[in-house]
N, C-alpha and C positions, 0 to 999 in steps of 0.2 A: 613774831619773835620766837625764835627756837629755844627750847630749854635747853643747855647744856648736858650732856648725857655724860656718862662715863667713857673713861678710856678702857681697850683692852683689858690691861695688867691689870686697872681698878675691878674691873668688871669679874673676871677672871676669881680674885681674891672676894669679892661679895661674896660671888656662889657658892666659891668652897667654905665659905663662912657659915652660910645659911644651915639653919640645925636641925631644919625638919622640911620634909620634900614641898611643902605649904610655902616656906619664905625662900626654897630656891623659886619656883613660879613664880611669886610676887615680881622676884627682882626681874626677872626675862621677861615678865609681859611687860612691865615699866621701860626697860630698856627695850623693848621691841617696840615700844608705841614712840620713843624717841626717835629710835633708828627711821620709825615710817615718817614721822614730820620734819626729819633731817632730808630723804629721796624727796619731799615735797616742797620744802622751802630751805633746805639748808646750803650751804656751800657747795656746786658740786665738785671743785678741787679736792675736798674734802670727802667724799663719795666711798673712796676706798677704805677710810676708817670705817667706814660705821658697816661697812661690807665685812672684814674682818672680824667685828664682831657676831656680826652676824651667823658667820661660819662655823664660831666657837657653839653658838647656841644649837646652830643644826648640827652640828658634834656630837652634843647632848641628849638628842634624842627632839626637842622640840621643831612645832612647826615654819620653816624659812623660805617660804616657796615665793614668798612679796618680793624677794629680794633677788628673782630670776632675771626680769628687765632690766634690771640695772647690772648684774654684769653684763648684758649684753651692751650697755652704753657704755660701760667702761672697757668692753674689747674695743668698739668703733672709734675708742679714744687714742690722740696721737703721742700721749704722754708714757713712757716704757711701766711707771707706779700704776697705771690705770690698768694698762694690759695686763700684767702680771694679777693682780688681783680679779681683774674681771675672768682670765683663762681659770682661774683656782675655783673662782664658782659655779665655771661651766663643767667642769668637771666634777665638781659636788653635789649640785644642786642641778644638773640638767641629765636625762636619760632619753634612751630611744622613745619612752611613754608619753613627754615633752614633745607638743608641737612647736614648744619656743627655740628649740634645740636646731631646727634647720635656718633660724632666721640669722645665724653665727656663720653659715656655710659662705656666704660673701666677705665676709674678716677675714676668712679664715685663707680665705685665695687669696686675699689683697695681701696676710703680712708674712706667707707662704712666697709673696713675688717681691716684695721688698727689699729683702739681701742681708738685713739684718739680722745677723744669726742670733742674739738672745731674743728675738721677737719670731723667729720662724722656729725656735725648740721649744717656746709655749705653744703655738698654732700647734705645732707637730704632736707634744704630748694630748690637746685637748682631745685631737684628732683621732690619735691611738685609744683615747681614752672611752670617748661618749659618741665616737661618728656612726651615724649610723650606712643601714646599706645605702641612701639616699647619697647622703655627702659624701663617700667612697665614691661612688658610679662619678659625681660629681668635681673633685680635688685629686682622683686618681693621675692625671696627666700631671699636675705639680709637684706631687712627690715623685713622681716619678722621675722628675727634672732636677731634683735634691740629690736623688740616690748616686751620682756624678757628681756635686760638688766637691770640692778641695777640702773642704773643712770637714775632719773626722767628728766635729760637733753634731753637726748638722747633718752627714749621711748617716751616723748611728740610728739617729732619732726618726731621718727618715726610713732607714730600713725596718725598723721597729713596726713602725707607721704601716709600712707596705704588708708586714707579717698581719697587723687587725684587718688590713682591708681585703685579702687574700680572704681570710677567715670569715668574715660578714663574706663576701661578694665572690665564689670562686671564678667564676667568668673572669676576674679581673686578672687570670694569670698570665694570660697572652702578654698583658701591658710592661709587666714585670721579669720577663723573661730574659727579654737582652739585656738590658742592664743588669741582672742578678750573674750572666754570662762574664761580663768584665766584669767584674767585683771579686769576682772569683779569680780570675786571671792576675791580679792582685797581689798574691798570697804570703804579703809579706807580715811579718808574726811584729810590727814595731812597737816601740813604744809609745802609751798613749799621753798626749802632753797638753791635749785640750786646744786653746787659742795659739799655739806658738805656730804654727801654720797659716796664721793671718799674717796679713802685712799690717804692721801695726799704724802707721801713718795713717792711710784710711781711712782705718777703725777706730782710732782715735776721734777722726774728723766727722766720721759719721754720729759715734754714741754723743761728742758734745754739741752734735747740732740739732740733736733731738730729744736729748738729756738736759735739763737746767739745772740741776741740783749738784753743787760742787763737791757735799760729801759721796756721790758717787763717782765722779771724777778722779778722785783721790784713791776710790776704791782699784776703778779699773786701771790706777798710776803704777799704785804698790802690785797687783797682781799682773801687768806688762812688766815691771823689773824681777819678779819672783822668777817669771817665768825666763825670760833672757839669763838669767843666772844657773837655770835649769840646762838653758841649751850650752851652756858655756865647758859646762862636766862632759865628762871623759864618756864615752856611749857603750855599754857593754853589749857585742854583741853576742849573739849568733844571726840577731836580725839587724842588719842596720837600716833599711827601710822605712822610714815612717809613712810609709801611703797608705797603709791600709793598720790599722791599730787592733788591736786585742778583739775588742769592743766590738769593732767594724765586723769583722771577720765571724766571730761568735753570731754576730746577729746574721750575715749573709749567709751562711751552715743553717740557720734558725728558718731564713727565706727560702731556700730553696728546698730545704724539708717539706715546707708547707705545698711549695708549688708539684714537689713529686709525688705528696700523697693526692693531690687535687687534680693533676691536668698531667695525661697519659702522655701528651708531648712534650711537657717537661721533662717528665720520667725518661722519655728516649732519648732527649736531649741529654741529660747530663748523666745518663750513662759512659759518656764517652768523655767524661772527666774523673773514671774514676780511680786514673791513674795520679790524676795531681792529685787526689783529696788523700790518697795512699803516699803519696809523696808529703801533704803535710804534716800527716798524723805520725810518719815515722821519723820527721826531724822534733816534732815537740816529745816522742818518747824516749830519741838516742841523745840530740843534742841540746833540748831543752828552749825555752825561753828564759827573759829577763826574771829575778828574782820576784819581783813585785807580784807576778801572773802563776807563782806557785805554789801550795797548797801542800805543806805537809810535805814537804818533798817530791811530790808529786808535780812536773811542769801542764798548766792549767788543766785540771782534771773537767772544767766546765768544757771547752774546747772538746778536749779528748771524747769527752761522751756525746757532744752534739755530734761528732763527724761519726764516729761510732755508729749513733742513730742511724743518719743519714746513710752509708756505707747499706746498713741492713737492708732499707728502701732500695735501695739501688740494685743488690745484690738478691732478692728475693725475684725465687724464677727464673735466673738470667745467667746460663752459665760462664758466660764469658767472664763476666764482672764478678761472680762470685771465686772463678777463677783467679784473677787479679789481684782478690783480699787476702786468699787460703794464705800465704809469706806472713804478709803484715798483722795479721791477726796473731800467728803461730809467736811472732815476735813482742805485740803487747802483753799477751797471755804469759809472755815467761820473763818478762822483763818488769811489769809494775808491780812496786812494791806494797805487798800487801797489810804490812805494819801500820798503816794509818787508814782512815776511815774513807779518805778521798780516793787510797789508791786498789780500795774493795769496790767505789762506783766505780772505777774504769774497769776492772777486773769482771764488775756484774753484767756491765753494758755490752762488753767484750763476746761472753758467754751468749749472750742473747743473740746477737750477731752473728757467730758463729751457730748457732742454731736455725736462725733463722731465715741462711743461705744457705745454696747448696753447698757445702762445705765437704771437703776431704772428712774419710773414716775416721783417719785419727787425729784430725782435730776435732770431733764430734765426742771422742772417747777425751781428751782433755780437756773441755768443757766440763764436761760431768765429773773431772778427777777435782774439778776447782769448784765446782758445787760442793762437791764432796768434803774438802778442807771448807769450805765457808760450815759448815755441820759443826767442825769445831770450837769453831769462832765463840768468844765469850761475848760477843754483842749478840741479843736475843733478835733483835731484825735482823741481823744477817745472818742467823740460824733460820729465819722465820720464811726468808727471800729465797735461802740455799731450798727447803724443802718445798714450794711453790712452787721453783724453777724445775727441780724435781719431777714432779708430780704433772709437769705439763711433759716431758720426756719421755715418761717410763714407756709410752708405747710405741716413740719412736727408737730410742735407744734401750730395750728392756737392760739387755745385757751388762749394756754401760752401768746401769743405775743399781742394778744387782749388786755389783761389789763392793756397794756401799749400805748394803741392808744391816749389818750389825751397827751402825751409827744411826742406821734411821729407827730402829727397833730401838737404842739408848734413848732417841728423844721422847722416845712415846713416856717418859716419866720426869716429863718437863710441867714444871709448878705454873708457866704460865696456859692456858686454857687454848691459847689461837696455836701454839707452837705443839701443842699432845695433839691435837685437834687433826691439822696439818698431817702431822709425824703416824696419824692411824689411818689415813687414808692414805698416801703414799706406802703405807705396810701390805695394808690388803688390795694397792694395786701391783705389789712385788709379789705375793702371792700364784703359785703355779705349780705344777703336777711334778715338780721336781723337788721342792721345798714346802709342798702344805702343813708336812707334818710339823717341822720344825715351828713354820710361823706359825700354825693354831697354838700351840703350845704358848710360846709369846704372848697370843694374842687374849688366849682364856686366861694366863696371868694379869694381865693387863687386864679385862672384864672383871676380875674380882676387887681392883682395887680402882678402877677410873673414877672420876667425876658422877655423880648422877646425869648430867647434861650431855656425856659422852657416850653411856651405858647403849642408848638406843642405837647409835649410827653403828657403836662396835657389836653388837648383838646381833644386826641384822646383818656388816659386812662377815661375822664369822658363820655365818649361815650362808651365804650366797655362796659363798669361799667354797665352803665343805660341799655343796652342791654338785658345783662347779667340778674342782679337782679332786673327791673323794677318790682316796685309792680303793677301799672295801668297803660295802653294807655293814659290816658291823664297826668300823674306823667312824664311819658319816654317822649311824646311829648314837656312839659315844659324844660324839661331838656335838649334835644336837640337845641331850641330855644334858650333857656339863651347861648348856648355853641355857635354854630351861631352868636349871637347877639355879644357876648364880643370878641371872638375871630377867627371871620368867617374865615378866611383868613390864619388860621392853621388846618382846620381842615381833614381830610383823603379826597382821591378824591371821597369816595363812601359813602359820609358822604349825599348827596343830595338825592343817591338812596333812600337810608336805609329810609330816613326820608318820602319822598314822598311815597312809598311804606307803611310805617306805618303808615299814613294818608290816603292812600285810604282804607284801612284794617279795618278802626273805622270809619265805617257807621256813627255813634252816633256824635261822634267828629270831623265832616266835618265841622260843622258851626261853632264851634269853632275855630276851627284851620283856616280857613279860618280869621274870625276876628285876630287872634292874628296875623296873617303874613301880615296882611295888616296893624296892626298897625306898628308893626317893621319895615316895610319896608317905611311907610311914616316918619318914625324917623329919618332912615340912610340908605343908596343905597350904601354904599360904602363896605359892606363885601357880596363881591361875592354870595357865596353858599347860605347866608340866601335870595336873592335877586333872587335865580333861584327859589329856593323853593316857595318863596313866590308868584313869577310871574305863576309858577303850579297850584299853588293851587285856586289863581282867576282866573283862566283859566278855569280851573275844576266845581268849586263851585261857582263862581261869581255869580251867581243867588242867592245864600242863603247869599251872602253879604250883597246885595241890598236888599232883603228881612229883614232884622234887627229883625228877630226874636232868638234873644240869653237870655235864660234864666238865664246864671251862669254869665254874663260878663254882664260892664253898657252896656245899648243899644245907639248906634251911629247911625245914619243915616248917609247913603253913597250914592249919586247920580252914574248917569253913568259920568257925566263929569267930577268926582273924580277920579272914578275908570282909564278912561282912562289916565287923565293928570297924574297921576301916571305911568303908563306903557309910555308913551310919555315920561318923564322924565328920564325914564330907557333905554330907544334907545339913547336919545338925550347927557346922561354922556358918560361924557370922561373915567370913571373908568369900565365901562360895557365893560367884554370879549362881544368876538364876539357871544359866548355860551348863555352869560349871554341876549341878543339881540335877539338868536335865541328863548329863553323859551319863553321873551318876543312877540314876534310876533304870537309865538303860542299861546300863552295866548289870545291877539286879532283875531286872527281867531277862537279860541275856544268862543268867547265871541259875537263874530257878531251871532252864532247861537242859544246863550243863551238873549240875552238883544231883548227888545220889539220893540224899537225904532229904528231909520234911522241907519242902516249900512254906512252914508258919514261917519260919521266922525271917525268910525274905519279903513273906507277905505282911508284918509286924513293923518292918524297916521303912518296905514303899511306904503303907498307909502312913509312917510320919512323915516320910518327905511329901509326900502329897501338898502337906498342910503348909510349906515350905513356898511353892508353887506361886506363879501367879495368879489372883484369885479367878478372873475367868475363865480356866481350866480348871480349876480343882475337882469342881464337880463332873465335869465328863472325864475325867483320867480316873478318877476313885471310880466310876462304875464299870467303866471299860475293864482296868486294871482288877478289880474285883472278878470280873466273869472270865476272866483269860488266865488268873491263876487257878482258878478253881477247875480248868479244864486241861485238858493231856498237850504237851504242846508241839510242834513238829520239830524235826532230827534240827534244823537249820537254827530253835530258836526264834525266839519275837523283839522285836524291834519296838523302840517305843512311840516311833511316829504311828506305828501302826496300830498303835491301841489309843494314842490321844487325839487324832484328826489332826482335822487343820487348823481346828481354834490353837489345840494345846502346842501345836507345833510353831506356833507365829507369836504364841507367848513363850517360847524359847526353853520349853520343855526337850525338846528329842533334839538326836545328833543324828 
């Protein structure tokens, strides 16, 4: 004797009852011990209830895998309540992981060849759904047999169907090919109206000789007179066809996309349709379809963008066919309305297409004029898509995308993160030896005030930049400097070379650059790299410091007791790597050889930084460094890897 279990609905209101996640368990394992002695000894007329429930619970997150075999007794069932239920759990409850999942592949042929179209768009969905490569290889030749049926029901579902097995199985595009050929041939835009394409007599005679339940009878009574009442109105066209419906159409554009990117003889093949697919797309942009299929104004913007796709495919490499589109494109792009959301995805799709074939000059230059207005656009993804689209062009169209650089240089102070982000790589890839000056300028305002998160990638691109298209050694040295100065502490690890290296390189520009690093560096000690640079270069040049002869900078006078208590101050911070310690010492050994005056008090500076040091150098650099100031030193100067070896050098003493 079976316990009575709950209903659905009942079931349903327990759980959401239950007040602590302890009495929802309770109640599901209780009712799942029901549901297993129901499969065991209960009604199996009854079979589908306790299946439905079951579904709710695997919903939830619990385990329902007991409950596999039994849809599969309720697909092999000839009652239409049975099937429906049992396809709902093959599709929930079964995956490719499932070795129970191919034991349906026989059902699935049997009500695939039946005729009965609510029992062959279950097969169909479960098919689309959980088939694996097996049952494709398998049930390929039956849908294939659908994809020609009369009923837009039923070929929808199966071209859908063909699009998964395409996808699982590409070998299988041969199968799909001529029929995807006529389907296409088709091309009428009608309305879709479901069963009214049956002959209803029939269908009648068939659903009540397999159907016992008179509330569904009634069902299919009232929905055969809905629909007769439907056909009775007045037909608006532009399409009066209904052989091929919305639905149908959209999915066959969806198939044959698959098979062109998959199988090189499809691709040739329906090259040479790419005059109709140019014929449809320019009667749903002039003369439109029925009301129901439009979007904002827009006549089916779903449609427009799949052929779109397609068109691209087609058009890629091939100039004939891209030849073909150059009209029709020129005419979407200046005709969809861009005031609504739907008719910015045709307008996007457009652009990509047009990019993506060989397309005429100036429609290549109107693409980029319609990225260019999407920059406008108060919707932040379509700011976000326009500079993307962008940013994949600039080096096939630089020019194009040039005359949109004061809009891309406005986003770079956009509040969202992905759209500044965006907007500064598209900047510094507009960047070039005709405009560097202008964009550094932008780009170091931008550096002083970005994100932290940003600092690095704009630090390092206005350093490549400046590189790259310096117009002068002392333009490229300023620009380095400002970059150091704002944001020392993002910027590459061979950001100190470069610069040092490019400063010993400008003879000319030693006494400059030696003043400006010494001014910066008496400003602020705290970013790293400008602070090693700086301690180089009066290391190097210190004499032409002191010397105060600068002709393009005010003139400062600088003592040695400046100069050092600056380098003192740079041992004695807390924020100075060990690195940054090491220039510095160099710097004062380079300087005992260059300065006039008593070597104590350079020798007073070392021995503190000494103590600064890593400890396993301390002691070989204090004696080394002791007997080398004590002695005469030569014209060129001493270097500090030369006086610490290789311990003090690997402890990060010397530059």
């Amino acid at each position: 004797m079976v316990v009575p279990s709950l209903k659905l609905q009942d079931l349903i209101e327990e759980i959401r009852g239950a007040r602590t996640q302890a009495q929802e368990r309770e109640v599901i394992q209780k009712e799942c011990a029901h549901i297993r002695a129901s499969f065991r000894d209960g009604d199996p007329m009854l079979r589908h209830r306790q299946l439905t429930k079951l579904f709710y619970v695997h919903m939830l997150g619990y385990p329902a895998h007991f409950g596999q075999m039994e849809c599969l007794k309720l697909i092999a069932s000839s009652r239409f309540t049975d099937k429906r239920v049992g396809y709902l759990g093959a599709m929930l409850l079964l995956d490719e992981r499932h070795e129970a999942h191919l034991l349906i592949t026989n059902s699935i042929k049997n009500d695939l060849s039946q005729g009965i179209q609510p029992v062959q768009g279950l097969a169909l969905c479960t098919l689309s759904t959980m088939g694996s490569a097996e049952m494709c290889r398998d049930l390929a030749t039956e849908v294939e047999k659908l994809l020609l049926q009369p009923s837009p029901y039923v070929r929808k579902k199966a071209i859908l169907t063909a699009v998964h097995m395409i996808r699982k199985v590409p070998e299988l595009s041969n199968v799909f090919l001529p029929p995807c050929a006529k389907l296409l041939h088709e091309r009428h835009h009608g309305k879709a109206v479901g069963l009214p394409i049956l002959c209803f007599s029939s269908v009648d005679k068939r659903i009540e000789n397999w159907m016992g339940t008179p509330a569904y009878r009634r069902r299919v009574a009232h929905t055969h007179r809905h629909t007769r009442s439907r056909l009775s109105c007045p037909w608006p066209p532009p399409f009066t066809s209904p052989t091929l419906t919305p639905g149908i159409l959209l999915g066959t554009i969806t198939l044959i996309t698959e098979l062109c990117e998959r199988s090189p003889e499809a691709l040739r093949h329906f090259r040479k349709v790419v005059p109709q697919l140019a014929q449809i797309l320019r009667t749903l942009v002039t003369t439109g379809c029925s009301t129901e299929h439009s979007i904002s104004g827009v006549s089916d913007p779903f449609l427009q963008v799949q052929i779109l796709r397609l068109l691209r495919i087609l058009g890629r490499n091939h100039e004939e066919s891209s030849e073909t589109m150059n009209d029709l494109l020129a005419q979407v792009a200046t005709n969809t309305d861009t005031s609504r959301n739907a008719g910015n995805a045709v307008l996007f799709e457009t652009v990509l297409t047009i990019m993506d074939i060989r397309s005429a000059a100036g429609l290549r230059v109107l693409a980029v004029n319609i990225l260019g207005r999407f920059l406008h656009n108060s919707d932040r993804n379509i700011r976000y898509v326009a500079l993307t689209s962008l940013l994949r062009l600039v080096q096939s169209d630089h020019s194009a995308v040039q005359r949109h650089r004061p809009t891309v240089v406005e986003c770079l102070q956009e509040t969202d993160a992905s759209l500044s982000r965006r907007a500064l790589e598209l900047s510094l890839a507009l960047v070039n030896g005709s405009n560097v000056r202008a964009m550094m300028q932008e780009l170091q305002a931008f550096l002083e005030s970005c994100p932290p998160d940003l600092r690095a990638d704009c630090a390092s691109g206005i350093l490549l930049a400046a590189e790259r298209f310096a117009p002068t050694k002392r333009w490229h040295i300023d620009t380095i400097l400002h970059v150091l100065t704002t944001a020392g502490t993002h910027v590459r690890d061979d950001a100190v070379a470069n610069l040092t290296q490019l400063i010993g390189g400008a003879q000319e520009l030693h006494a400059y650059s030696v003043r400006r690093l010494y001014n910066a560096l008496a400003e602020d000690i705290s970013q790293q790299p400008l602070v090693q640079v700086a301690a180089w270069c009066i290391g190097e040049y210190g004499d032409l410091l002191l010397e105060g002869n600068f002709e393009e900078i005010e003139p400062l006078q600088v003592d040695e007791e400046e100069v050092l208590a600056l380098l003192e101050k740079v041992l004695q911070s807390h924020m100075s790597l060990p690195a940054t310690r090491g220039y510095a010492l160099t710097a004062l050994m380079k300087l005992s050889t260059r300065l006039r005056g008593d070597n104590n008090p350079i020798h007073q500076v070392v021995s503190m930084g000494l103590s600064f040091l890593p400890h396993p150098a301390v002691a070989h650099c204090h004696c080394h460094l002791h007997t080398t100031l004590a002695q005469p030193h030569p014209p060129g100067g001493v270097h500090l890897r030369e006086l610490l070896g290789h311990g003090a050098a690997a402890a990060g003493c010397g530059v």
